[in-house]
C-alpha positions in Angstrom: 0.0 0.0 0.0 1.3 3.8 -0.7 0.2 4.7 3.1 2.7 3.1 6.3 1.1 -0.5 6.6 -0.4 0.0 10.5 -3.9 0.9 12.0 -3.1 4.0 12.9 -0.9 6.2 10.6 1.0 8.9 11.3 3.2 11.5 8.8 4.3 14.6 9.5 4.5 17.7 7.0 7.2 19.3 5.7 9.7 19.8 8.1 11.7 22.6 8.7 14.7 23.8 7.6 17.8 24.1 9.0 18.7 27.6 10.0 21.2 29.4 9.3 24.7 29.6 11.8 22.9 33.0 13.1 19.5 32.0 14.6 16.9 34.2 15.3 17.0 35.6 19.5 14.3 37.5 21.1 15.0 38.8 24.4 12.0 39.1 26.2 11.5 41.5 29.2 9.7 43.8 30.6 7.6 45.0 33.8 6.2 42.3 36.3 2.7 41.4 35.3 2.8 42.8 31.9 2.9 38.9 30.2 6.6 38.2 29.8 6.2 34.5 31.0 3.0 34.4 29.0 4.5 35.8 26.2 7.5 32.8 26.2 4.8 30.2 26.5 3.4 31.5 23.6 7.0 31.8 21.7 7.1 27.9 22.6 4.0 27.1 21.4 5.2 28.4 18.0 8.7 26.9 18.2 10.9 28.6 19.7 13.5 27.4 22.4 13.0 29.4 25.2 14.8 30.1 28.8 14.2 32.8 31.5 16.4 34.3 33.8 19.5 33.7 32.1 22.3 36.9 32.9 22.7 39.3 29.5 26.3 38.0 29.7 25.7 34.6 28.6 23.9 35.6 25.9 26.7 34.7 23.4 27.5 31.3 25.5 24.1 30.6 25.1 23.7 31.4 21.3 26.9 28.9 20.9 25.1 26.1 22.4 22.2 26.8 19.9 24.1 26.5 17.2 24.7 22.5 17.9 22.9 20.2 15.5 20.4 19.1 18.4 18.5 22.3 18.0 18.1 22.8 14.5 14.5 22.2 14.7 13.5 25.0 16.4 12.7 28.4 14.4 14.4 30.5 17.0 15.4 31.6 20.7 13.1 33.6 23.2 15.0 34.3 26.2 13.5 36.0 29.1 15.4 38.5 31.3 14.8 39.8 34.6 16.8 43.0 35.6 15.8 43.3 38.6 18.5 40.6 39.3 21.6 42.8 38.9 21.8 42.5 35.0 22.0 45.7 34.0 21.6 47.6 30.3 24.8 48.4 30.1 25.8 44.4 30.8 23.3 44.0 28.0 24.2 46.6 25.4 27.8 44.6 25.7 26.6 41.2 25.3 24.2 42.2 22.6 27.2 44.3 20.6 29.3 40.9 20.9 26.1 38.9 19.1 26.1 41.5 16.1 29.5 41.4 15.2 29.3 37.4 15.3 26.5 38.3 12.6 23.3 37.7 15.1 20.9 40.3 15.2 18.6 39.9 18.3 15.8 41.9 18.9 14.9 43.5 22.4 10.8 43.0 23.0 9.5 45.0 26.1 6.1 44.4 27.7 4.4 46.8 29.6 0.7 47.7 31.0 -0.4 50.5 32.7 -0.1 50.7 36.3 -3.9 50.5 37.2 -3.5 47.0 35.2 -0.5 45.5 36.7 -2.1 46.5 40.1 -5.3 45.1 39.5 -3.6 41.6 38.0 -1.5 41.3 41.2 -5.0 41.7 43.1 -6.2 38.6 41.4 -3.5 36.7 41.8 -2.7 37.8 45.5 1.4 37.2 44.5 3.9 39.8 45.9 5.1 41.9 43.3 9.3 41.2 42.9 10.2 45.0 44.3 8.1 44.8 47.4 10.6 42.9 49.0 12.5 45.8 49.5 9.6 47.1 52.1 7.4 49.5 49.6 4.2 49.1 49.2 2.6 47.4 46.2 1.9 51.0 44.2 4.8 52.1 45.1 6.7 48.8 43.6 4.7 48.9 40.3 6.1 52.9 40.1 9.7 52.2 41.5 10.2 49.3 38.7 8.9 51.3 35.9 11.3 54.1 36.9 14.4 51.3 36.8 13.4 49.8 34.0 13.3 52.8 31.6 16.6 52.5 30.3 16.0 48.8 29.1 12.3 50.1 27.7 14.3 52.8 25.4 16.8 50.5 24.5 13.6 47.9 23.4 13.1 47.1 19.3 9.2 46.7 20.0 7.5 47.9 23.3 3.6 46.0 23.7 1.0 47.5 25.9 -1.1 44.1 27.2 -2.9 46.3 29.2 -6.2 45.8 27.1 -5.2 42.0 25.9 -6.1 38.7 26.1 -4.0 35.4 26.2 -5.2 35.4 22.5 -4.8 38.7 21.6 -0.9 38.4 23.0 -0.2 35.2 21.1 -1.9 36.5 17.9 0.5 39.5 18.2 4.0 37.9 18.7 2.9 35.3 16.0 2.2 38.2 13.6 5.1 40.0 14.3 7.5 36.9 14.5 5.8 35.4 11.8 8.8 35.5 9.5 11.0 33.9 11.7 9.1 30.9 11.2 10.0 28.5 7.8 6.3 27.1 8.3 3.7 29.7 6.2 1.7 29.1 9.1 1.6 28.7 13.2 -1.0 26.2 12.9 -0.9 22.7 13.1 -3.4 20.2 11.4 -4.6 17.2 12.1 -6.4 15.0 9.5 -8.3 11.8 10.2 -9.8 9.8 8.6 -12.2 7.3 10.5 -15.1 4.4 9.6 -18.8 5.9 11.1 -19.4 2.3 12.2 -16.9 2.5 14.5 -17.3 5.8 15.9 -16.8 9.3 15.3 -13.0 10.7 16.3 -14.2 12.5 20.0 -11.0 14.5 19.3 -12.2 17.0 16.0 -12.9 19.9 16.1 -14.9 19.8 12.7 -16.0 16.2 11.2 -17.1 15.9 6.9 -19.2 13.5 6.3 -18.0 11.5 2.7 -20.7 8.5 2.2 -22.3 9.8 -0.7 -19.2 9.7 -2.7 -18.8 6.3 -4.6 -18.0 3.1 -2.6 -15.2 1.1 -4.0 -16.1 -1.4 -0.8 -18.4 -3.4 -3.5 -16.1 -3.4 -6.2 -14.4 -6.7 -5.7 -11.3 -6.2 -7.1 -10.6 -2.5 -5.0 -12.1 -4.1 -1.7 -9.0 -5.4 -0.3 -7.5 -1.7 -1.2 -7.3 1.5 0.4 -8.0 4.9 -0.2 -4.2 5.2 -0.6 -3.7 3.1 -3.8 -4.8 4.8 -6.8 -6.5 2.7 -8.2 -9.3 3.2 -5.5 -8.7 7.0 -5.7 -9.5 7.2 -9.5 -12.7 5.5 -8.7 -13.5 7.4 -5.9 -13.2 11.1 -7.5 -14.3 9.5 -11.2 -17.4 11.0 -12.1 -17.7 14.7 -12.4 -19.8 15.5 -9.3 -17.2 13.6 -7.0 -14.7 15.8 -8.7 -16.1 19.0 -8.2 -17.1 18.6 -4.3 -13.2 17.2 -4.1 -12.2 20.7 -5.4 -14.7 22.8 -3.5 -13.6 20.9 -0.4 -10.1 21.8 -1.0 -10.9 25.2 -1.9 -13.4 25.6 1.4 -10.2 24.0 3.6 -7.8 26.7 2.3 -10.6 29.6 2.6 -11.3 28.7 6.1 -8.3 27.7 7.6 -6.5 30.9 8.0 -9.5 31.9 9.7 -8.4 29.8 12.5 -4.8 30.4 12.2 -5.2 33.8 12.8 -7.3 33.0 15.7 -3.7 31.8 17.2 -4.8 28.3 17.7 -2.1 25.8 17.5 -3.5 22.7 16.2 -7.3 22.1 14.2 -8.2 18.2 13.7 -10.5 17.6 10.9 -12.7 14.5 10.9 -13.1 12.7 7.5 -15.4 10.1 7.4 -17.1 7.4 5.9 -18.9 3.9 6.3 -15.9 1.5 7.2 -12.5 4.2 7.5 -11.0 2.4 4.7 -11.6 3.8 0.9 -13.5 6.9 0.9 -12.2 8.8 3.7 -8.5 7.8 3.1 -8.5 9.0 -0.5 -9.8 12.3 0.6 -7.4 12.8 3.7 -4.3 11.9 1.4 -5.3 14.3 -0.9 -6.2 17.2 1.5 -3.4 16.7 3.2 -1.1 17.0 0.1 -3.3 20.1 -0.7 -2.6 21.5 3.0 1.0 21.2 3.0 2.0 22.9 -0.6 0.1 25.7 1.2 2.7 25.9 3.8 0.9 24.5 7.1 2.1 21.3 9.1 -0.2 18.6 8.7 0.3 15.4 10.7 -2.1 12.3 8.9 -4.1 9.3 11.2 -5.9 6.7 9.5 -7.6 5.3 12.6 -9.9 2.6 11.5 -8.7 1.5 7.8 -7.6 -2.0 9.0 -10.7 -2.5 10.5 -12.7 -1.2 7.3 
């Protein structure tokens, strides 16, 4: 068969290229309770490598070890920094100079929220706020910090203000502006399965298509003991001119839709293709979309649950 010959399929899109001996570093800081550990989640989420609290002189160090073969897969670094721990921005303008003449060029991202905001977030989450250890009170630690940290915030390539975002609206903005960073045309991941109705619809999918009506090779003898991976059972499948033209509106629908949802900042959308035993139908058409899907640029990871049982 043209799939891997085991229940339950797996095969991953494109994968990424190696970068170059200069990878791409954010440094991530900014004011306590503006989102910088959110913001690294995020920068995970889409692929980057990231540490926090590492000193601005180990920046190069750091960047050495990233070089190493081991971590090619990843589309960049997001290191957070905290300078409230005796780093300073003069310590940083150094180590930063020292990555630029090796031919790096990081980029500084500040966050920041207005003070009402950070007060009100350290409210809800009743955690002391990093400079009121020092004995000031909570207002006066939100003000004292911003005061400290105005060097850094000058020195910064992109300053955010989350003081009016959301989780979503914070990862949509770092994957727009790191977007092309990324080799992937696309953040999103997508997951395509193909699955038999009789034994159950994947619980797992976001959206689920329902392919009975197209032709069923099942009761030609000789494409029975095929799947929707051979051609054979393909060309009978999309063979008369109405299977043909929903196969091309589906496709079309799947690459109107589904930046929809990538700009949404999800990371992963499974789609549920299905018909009567998982076997013919549904295969042919989750090979093909998922061909369709990658020359656009996203990931697509492929799971045949059920065609050994169809």
């Amino acid at each position: 068969m043209a799939c891997s010959d085991s229940s339950s399929s797996f095969s991953d899109g494109p994968t990424a290229a190696a970068p170059s001996s200069a990878p791409t570093l954010l440094v991530v800081t900014g004011l306590s309770g503006a989102g910088k550990s959110t913001a690294l989640q995020v920068l995970e989420d889409v692929g980057f490598f990231t540490a926090d609290g590492l000193p601005p002189a180990l920046l190069p160090e750091f960047l050495n070890l990233a070089r190493k073969p081991d971590m090619e897969h990843f589309r960049g670094l997001a290191l957070g920094m905290d300078f409230r721990r005796g780093a300073t921005i003069q310590t940083l303008s150094e180590a930063l100079g020292h990555l630029r003449a090796a031919g790096t060029h990081p980029a500084l991202l500040f966050l920041e929220a207005r003070p009402e905001v950070i007060l009100r977030r350290y409210a809800t989450t009743r955690r002391p706020h990093p400079v009121e250890r020092e004995g000031l009170g909570l207002e006066q630690a939100v003000a004292e910090e911003r005061r400290r940290l105005t060097p850094v915030r000058e020195a910064a390539d992109l300053v955010l203000d989350t003081s009016a975002f959301t989780l979503h609206d914070l990862r949509r903005e770092i994957q727009h502006r790191w977007n092309q960073a990324r080799v992937q045309a696309h953040a999103m991941r997508v997951h395509l399965v193909s699955f038999g109705f009789k034994y159950g619809v994947p619980s797992d999918a976001d959206m689920v298509f329902d392919l009975r009506f197209l032709p069923n090779p099942y009761f030609i003898e000789e494409l029975r003991p095929l799947s929707g991976c051979d051609a054979p059972v393909a060309d009978y499948v999309f063979g008369d001119g109405s299977a043909r033209l929903f196969r091309d509106r589906f496709l079309d629908f799947l690459l109107f839709l589904l930046p929809y949802y990538d700009s949404e900042g999800r990371y992963r959308l499974t789609l549920g293709l299905g018909c009567t035993g998982g076997r013919h139908r549904s295969v042919a058409m989750t090979e093909l979309a998922a061909h369709t899907l990658r020359q656009a640029g996203y990931a697509v990871t492929v799971e045949h649950r059920h065609w050994k049982l169809g």
